[in-house]
BAKE-480960 format. One record per atom (N, C-alpha, C): x, y, z; chain; residue number from 1. Coordinates in pm, 1 decimal, decimal comma, always signed. Layout:
BEGIN
+----------+----------+----------+---+-----+
!        x !        y !        z ! c !   k !
+----------+----------+----------+---+-----+
!        X !        Y !        Z ! A ! NUM !
...
+----------+----------+----------+---+-----+
// end
This chain:
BEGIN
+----------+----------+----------+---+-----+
!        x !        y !        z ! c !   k !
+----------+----------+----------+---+-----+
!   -161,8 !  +2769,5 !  -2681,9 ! A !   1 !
!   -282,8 !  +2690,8 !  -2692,0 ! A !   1 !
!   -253,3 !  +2540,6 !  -2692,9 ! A !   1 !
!   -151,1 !  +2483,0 !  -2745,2 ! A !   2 !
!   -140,5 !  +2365,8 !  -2744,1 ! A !   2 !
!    -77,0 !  +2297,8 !  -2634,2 ! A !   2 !
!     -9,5 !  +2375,9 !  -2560,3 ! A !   3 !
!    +23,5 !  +2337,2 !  -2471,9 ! A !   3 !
!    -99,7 !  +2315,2 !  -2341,7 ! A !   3 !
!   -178,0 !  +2391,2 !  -2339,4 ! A !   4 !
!   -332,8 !  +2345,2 !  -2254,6 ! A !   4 !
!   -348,8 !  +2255,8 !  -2290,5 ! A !   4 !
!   -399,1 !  +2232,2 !  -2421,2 ! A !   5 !
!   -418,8 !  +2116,7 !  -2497,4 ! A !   5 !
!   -409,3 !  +2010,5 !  -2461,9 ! A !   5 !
!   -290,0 !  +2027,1 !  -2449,6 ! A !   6 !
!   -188,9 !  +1873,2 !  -2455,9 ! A !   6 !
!   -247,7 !  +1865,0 !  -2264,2 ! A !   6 !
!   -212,3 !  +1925,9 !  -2158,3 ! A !   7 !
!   -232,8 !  +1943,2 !  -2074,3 ! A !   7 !
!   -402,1 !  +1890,7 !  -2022,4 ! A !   7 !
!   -466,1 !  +1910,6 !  -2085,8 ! A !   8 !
!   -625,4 !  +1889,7 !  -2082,9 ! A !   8 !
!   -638,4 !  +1743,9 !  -2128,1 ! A !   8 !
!   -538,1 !  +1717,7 !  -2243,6 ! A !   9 !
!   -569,3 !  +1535,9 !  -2243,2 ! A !   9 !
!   -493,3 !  +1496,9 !  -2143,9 ! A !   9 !
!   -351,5 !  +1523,7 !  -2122,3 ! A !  10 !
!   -293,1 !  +1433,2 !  -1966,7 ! A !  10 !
!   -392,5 !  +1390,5 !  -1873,3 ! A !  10 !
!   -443,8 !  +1500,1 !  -1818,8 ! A !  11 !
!   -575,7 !  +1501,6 !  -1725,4 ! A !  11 !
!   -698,8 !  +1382,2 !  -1778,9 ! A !  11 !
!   -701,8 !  +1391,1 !  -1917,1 ! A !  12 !
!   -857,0 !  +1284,3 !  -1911,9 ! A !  12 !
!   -811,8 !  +1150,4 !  -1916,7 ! A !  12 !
!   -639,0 !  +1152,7 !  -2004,2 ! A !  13 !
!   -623,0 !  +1015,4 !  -1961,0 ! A !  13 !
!   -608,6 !   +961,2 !  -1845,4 ! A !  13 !
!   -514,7 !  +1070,8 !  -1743,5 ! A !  14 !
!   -513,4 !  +1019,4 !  -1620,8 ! A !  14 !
!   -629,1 !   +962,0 !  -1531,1 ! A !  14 !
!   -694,4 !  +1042,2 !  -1575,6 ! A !  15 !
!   -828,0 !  +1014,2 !  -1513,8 ! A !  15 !
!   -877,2 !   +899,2 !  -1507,5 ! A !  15 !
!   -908,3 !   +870,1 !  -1709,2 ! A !  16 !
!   -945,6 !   +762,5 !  -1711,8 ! A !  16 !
!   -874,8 !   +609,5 !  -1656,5 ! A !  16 !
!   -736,9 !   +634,8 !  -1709,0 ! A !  17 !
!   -693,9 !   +582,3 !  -1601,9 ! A !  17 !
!   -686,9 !   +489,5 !  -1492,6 ! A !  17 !
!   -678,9 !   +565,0 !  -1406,9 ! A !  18 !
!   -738,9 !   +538,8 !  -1243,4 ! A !  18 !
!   -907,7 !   +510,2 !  -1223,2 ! A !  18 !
!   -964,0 !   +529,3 !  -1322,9 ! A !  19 !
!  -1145,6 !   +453,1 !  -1330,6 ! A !  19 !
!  -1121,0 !   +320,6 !  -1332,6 ! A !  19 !
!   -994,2 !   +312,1 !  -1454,7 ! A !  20 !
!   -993,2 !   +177,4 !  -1476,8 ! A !  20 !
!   -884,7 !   +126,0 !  -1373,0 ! A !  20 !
!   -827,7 !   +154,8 !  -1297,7 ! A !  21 !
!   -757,2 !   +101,7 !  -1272,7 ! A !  21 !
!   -805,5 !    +94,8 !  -1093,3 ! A !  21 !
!   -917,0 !   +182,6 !  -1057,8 ! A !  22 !
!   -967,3 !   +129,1 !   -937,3 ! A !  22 !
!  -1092,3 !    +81,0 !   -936,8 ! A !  22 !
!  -1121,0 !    -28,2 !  -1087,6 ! A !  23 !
!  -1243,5 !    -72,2 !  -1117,2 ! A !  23 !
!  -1255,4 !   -227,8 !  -1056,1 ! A !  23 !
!  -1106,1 !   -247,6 !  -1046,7 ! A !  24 !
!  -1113,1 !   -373,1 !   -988,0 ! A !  24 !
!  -1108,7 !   -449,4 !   -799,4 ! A !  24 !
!  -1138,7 !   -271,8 !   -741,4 ! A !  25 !
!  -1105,8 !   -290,1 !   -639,5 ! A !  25 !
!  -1208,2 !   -281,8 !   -531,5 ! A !  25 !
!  -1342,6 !   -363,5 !   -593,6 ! A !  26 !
!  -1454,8 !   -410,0 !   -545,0 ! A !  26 !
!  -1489,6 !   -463,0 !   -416,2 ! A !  26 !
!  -1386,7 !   -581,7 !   -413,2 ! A !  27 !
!  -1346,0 !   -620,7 !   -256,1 ! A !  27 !
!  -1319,2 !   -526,7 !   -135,1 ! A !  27 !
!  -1274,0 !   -462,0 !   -194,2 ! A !  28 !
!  -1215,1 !   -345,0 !    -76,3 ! A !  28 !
!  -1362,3 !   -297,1 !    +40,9 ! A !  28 !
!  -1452,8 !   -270,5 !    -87,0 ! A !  29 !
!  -1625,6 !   -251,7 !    +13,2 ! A !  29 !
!  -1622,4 !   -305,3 !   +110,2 ! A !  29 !
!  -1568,4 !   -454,8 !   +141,7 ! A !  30 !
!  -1633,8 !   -543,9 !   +222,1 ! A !  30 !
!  -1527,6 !   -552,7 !   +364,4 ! A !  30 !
!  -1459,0 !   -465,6 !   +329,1 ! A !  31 !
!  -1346,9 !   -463,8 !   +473,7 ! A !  31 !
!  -1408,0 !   -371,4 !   +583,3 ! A !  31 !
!  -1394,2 !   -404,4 !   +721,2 ! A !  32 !
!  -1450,5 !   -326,6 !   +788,7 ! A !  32 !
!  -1348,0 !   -183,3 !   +798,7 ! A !  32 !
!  -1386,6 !    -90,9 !   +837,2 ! A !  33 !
!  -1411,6 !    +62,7 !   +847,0 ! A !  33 !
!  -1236,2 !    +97,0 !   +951,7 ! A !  33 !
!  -1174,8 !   +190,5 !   +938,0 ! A !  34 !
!  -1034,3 !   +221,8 !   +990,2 ! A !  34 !
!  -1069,0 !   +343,7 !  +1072,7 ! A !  34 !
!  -1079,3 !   +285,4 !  +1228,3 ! A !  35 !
!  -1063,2 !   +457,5 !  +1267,0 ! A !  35 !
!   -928,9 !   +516,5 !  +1288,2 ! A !  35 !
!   -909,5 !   +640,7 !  +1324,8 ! A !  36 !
!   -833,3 !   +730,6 !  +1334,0 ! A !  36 !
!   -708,1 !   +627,4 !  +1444,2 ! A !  36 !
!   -784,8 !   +574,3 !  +1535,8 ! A !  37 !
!   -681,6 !   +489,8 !  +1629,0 ! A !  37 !
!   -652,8 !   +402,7 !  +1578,4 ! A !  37 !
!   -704,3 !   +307,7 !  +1487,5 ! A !  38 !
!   -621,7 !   +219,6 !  +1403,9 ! A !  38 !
!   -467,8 !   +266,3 !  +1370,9 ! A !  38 !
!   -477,9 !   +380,7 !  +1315,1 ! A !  39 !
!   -363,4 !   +436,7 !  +1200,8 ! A !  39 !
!   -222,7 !   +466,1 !  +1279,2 ! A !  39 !
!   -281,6 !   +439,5 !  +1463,4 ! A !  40 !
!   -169,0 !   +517,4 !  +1521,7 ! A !  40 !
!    -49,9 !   +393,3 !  +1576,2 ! A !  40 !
!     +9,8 !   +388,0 !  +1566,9 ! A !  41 !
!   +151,6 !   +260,2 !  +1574,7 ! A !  41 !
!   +188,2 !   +290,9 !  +1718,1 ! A !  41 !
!   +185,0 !   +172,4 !  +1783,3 ! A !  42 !
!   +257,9 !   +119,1 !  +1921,7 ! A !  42 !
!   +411,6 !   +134,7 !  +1902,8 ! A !  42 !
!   +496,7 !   +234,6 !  +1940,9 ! A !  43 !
!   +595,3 !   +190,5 !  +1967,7 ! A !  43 !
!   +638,5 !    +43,9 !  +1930,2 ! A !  43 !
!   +632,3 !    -18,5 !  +2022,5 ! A !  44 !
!   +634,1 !   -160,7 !  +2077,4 ! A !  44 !
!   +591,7 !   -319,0 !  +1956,3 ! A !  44 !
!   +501,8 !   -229,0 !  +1882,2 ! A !  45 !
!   +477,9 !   -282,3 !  +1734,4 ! A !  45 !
!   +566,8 !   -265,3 !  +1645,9 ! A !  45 !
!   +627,4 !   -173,1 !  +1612,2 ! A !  46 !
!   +724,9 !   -150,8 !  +1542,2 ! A !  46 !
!   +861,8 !   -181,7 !  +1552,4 ! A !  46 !
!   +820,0 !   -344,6 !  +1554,8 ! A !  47 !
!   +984,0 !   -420,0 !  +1580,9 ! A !  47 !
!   +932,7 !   -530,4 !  +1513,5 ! A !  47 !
!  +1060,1 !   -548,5 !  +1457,9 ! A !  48 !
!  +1044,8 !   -732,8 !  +1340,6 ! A !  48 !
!  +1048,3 !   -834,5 !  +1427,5 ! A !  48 !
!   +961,9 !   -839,7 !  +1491,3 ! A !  49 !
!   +884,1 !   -976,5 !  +1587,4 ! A !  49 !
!   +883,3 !  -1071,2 !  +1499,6 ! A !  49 !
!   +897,9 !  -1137,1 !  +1544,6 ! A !  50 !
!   +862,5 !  -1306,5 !  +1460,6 ! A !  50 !
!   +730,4 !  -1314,5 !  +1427,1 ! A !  50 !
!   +616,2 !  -1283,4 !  +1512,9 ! A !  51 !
!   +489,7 !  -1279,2 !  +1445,4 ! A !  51 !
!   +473,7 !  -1180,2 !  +1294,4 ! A !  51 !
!   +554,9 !  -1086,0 !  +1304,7 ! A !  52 !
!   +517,0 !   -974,9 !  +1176,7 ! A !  52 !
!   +588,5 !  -1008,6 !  +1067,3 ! A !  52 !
!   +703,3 !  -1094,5 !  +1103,3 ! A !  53 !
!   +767,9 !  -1119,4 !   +937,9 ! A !  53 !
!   +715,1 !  -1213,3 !   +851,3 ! A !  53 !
!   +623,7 !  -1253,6 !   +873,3 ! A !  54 !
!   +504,0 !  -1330,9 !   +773,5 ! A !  54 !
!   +457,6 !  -1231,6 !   +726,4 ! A !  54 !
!   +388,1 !  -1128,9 !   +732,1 ! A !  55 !
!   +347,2 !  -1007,3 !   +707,9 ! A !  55 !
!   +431,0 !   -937,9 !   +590,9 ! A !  55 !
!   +528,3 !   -912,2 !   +649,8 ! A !  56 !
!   +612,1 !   -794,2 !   +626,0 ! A !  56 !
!   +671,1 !   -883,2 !   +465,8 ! A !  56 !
!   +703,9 !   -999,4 !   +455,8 ! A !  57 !
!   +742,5 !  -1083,1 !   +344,1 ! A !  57 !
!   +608,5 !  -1126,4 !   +276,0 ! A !  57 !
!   +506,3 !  -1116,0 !   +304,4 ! A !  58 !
!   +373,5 !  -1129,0 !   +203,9 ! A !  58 !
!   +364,9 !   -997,5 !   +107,4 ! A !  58 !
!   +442,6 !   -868,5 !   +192,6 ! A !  59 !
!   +384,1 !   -749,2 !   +111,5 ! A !  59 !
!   +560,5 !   -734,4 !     +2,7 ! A !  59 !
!   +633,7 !   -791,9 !    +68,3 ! A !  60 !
!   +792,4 !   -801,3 !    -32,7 ! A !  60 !
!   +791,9 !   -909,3 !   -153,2 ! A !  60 !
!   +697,6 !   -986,5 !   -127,6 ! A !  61 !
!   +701,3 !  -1088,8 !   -243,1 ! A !  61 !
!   +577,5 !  -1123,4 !   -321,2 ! A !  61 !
!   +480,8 !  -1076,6 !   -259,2 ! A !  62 !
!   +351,1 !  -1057,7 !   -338,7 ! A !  62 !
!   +371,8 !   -989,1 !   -464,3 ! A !  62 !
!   +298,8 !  -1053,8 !   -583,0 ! A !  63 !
!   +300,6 !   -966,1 !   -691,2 ! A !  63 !
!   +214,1 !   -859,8 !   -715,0 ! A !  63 !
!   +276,0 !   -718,2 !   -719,4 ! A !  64 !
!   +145,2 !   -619,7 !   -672,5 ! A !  64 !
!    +40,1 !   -616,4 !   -694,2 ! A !  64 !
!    -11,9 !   -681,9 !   -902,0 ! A !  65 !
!   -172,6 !   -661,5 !   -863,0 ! A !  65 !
!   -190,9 !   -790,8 !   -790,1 ! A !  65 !
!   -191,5 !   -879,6 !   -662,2 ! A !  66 !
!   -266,8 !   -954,1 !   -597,3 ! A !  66 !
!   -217,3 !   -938,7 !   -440,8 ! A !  66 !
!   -179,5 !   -804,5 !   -423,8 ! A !  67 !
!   -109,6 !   -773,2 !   -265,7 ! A !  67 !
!   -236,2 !   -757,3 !   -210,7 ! A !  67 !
!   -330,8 !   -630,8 !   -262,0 ! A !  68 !
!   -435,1 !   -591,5 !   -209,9 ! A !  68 !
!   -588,0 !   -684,4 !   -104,1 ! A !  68 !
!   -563,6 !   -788,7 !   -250,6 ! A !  69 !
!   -648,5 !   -938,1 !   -252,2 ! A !  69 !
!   -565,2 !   -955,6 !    -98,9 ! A !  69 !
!   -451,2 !   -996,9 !   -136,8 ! A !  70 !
!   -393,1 !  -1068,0 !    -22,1 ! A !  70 !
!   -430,9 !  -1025,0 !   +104,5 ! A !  70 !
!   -398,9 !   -907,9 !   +104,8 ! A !  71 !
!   -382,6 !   -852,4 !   +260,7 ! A !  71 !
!   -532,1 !   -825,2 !   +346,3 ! A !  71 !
!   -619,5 !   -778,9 !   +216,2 ! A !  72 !
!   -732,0 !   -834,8 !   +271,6 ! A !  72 !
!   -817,3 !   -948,7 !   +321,2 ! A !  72 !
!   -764,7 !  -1067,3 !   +232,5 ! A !  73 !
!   -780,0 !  -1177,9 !   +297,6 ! A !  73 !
!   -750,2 !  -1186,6 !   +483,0 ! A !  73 !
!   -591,3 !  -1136,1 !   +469,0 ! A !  74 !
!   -524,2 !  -1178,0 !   +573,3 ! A !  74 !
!   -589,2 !  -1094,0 !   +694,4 ! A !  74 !
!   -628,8 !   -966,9 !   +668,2 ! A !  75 !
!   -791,2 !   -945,5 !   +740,8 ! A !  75 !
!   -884,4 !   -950,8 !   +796,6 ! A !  75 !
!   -927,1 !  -1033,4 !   +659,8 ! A !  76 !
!  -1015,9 !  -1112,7 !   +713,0 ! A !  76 !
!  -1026,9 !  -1195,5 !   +782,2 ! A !  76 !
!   -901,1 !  -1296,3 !   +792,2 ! A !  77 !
!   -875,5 !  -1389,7 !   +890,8 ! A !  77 !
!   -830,5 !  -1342,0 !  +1045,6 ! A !  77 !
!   -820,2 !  -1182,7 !  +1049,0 ! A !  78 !
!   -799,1 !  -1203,5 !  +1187,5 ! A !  78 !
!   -673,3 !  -1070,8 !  +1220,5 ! A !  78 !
!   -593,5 !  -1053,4 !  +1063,8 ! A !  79 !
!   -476,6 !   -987,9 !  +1069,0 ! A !  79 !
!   -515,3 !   -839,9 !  +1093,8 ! A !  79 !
!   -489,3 !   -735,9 !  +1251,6 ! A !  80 !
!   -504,7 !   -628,2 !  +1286,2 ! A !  80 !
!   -451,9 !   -465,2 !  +1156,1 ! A !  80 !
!   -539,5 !   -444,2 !  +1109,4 ! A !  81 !
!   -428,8 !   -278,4 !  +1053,1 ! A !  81 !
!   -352,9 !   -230,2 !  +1107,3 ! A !  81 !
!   -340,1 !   -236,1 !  +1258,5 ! A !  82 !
!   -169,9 !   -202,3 !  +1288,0 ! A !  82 !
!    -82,7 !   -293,0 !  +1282,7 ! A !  82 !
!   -108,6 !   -409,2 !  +1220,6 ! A !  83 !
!    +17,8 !   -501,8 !  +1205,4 ! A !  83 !
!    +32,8 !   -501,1 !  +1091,0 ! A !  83 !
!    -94,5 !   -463,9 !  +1003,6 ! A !  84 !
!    -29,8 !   -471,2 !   +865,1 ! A !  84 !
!    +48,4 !   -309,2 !   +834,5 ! A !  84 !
!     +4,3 !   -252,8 !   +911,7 ! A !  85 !
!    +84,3 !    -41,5 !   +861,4 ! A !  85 !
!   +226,4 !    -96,1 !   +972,4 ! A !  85 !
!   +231,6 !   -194,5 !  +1069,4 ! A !  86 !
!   +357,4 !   -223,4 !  +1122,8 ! A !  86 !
!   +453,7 !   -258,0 !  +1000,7 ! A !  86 !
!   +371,3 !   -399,7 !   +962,1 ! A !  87 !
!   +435,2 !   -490,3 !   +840,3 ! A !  87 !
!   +494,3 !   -387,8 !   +719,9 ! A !  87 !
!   +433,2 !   -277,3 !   +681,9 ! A !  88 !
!   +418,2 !   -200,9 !   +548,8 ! A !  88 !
!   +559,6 !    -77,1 !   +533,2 ! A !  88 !
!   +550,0 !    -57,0 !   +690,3 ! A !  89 !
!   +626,8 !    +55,7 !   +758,7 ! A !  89 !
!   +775,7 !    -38,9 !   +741,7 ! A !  89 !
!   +770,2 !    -97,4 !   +784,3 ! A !  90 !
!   +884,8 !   -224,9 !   +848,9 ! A !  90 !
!   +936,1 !   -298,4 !   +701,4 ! A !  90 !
!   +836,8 !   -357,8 !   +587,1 ! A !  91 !
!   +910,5 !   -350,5 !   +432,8 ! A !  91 !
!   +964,3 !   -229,3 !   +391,8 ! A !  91 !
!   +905,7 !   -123,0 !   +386,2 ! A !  92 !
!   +958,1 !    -16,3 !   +342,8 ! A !  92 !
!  +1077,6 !    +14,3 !   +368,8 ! A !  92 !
!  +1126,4 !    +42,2 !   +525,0 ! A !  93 !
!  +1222,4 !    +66,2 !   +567,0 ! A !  93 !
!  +1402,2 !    -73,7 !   +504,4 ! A !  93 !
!  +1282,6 !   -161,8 !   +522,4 ! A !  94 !
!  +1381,9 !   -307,2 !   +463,2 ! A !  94 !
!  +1473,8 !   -322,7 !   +340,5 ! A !  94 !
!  +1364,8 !   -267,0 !   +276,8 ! A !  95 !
!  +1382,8 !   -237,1 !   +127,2 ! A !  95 !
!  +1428,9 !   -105,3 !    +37,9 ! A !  95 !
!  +1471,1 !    -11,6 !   +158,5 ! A !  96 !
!  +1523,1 !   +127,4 !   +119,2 ! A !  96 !
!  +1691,7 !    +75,6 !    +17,3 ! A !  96 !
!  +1644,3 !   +131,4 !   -129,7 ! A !  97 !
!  +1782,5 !   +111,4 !   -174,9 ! A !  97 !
!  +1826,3 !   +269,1 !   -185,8 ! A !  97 !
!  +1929,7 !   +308,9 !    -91,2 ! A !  98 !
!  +1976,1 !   +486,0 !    -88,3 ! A !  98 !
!  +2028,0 !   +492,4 !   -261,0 ! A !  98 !
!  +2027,6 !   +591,1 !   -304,4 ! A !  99 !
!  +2060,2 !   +644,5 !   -399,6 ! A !  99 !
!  +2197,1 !   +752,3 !   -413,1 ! A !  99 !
!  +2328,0 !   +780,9 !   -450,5 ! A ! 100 !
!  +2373,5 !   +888,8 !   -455,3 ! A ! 100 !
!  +2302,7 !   +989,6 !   -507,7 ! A ! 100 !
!  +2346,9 !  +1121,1 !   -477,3 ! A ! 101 !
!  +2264,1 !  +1259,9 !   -428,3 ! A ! 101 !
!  +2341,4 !  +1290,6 !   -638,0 ! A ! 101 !
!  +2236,4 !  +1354,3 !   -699,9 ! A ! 102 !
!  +2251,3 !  +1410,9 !   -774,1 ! A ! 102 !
!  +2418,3 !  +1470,9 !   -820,9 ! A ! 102 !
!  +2492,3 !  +1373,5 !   -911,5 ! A ! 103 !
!  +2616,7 !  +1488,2 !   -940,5 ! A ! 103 !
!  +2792,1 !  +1415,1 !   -816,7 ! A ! 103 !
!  +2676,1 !  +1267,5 !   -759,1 ! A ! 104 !
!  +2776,0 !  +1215,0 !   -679,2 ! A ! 104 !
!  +2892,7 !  +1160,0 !   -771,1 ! A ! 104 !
+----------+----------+----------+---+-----+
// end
């Protein structure tokens, strides 16, 4: 029994949580709409162009709660969703620190 218990509050805190923690993400309403072809990456995009490493270093040095702000701004001004899932794809990969495998 206590182990549900305990299990049943994880859940309401989590919950609560993420209410609060996607209470501040109001702005987001006002971005226009992502279709399915947005999401899909050019080859040809997916290279550290000189245009994308402004990008790609806004989302490496931004402090996370004001990335979101940011990138929507940058959006707004003009910046495509496949340059920013280029940019996002392209930090990620930048910033891979490998790990030894369990027991190395």
């Amino acid at each position: 029994m206590a182990n549900s218990s305990t299990r049943r509050d994880f859940v309401k805190t989590a919950m609560a949580g993420s209410v609060i923690g996607l209470s501040d993400l109001g702005f987001l309403s006002s971005l226009p709409s992502v279709s399915a072809k947005d999401t899909q990456l050019d080859p040809k995009v997916v290279q550290l162009k000189p245009e994308i490493e402004p990008m790609v270093r806004l989302l490496e040095e931004t402090p996370r709660e004001k990335l979101l702000e940011e990138v929507a701004d940058r959006i707004h001004k003009g910046t495509t969703y496949r340059e920013v899932l280029a940019a996002l794809l392209l930090a990620g990969v930048r910033n891979v620190e490998p790990r030894p495998s369990v027991g190395f």
